[in-house]
C-alpha positions in Angstrom: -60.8 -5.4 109.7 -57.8 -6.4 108.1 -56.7 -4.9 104.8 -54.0 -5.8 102.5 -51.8 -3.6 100.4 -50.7 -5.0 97.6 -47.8 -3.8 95.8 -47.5 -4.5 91.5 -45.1 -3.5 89.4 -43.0 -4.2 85.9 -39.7 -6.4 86.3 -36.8 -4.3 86.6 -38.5 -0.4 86.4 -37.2 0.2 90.0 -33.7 -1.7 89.5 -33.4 0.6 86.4 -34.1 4.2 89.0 -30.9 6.4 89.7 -29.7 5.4 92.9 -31.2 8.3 94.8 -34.6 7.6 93.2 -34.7 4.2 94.4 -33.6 5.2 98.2 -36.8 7.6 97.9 -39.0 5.0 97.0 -38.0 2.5 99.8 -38.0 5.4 102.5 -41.7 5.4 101.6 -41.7 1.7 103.0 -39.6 2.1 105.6 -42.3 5.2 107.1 -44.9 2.3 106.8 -43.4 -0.1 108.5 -42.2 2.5 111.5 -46.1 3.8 111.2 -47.0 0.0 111.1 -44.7 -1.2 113.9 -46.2 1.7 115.7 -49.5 0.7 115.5 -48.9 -3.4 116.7 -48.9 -6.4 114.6 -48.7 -6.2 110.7 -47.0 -8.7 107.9 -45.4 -7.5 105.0 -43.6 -10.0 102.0 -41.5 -9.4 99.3 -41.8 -11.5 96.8 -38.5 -13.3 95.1 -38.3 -12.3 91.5 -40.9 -14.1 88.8 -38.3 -16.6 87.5 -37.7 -18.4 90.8 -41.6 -19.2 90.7 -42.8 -22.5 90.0 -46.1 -23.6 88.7 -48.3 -26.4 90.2 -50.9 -26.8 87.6 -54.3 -29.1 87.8 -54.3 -32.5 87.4 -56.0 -32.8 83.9 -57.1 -36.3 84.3 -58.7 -38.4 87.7 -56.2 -40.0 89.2 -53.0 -38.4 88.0 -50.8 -36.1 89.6 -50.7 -32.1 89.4 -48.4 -31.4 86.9 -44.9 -29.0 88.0 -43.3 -26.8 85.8 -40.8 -23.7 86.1 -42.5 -20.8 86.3 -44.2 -18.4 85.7 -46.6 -18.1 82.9 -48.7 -14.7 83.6 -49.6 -13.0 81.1 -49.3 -10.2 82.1 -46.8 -7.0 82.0 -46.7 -6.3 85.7 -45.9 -8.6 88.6 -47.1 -9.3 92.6 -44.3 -7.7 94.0 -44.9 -8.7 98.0 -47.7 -6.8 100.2 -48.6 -5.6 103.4 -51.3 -6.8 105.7 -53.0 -5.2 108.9 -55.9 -4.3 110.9 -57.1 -0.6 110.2 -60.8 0.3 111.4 -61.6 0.9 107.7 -61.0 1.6 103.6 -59.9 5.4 104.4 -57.7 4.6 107.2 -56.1 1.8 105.1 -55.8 3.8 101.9 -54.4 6.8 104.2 -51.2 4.5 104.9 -50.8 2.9 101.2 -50.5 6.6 100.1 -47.1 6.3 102.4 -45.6 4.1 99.5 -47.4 5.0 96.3 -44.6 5.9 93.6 -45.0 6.2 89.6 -43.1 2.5 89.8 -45.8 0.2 91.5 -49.1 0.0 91.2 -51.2 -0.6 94.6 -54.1 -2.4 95.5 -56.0 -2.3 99.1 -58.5 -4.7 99.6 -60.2 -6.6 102.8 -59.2 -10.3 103.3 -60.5 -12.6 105.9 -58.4 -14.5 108.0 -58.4 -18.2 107.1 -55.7 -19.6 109.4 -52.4 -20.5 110.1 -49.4 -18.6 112.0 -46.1 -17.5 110.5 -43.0 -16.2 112.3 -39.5 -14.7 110.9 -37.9 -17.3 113.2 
């Protein structure tokens, strides 16, 4: 099944870390991806920061557009930082490799997702 690892986290908490800090952190990612790469096929996003976001709201009435605005407007202290995504036989195994970038500055999430399509490339 495939699982996703979500990564959270406030704006700017690792950007603030002592150099050396931060390089721990991201060798954490690095060892899942080599673990990943490893194992065959995987995805993994980062997402550009909350203010390049833009919002594409409802259309409130029949007949009229969805409305565009700059974004975003969560409100909420933490953030969707990017994630990871690939098949492990279960939970456990799954939660075994998102221990390989847990760190006091993000908050993870694993959770099964169904494939619904689509194919992307780095190309």
């Amino acid at each position: 099944m495939i699982y996703a690892i979500t990564i959270y986290g406030e704006p700017g908490v690792f950007e603030a870390l002592p150099k050396d800090r931060q390089e721990e952190v991201m060798s954490g990612h690095g060892a899942l991806q080599s673990a990943l790469t490893d194992r065959g096929e995987f995805v993994s996003m980062k997402l550009m920061p909350p203010t390049s976001a833009v919002m594409v709201e409802p259309a409130t009435t029949e007949g009229t557009a969805p409305l565009i605005t700059d974004g975003p407007f969560a409100e909420t202290k933490e953030n969707f930082l990017g994630f990871y995504a690939a098949d492990f036989k279960d939970l456990d195994e799954a939660l075994e490799y998102a221990k390989m970038i847990s760190s006091p500055v993000a908050r993870l999430e694993v959770r099964p997702v169904a494939w619904a399509g689509g194919a992307i490339s780095s190309e």
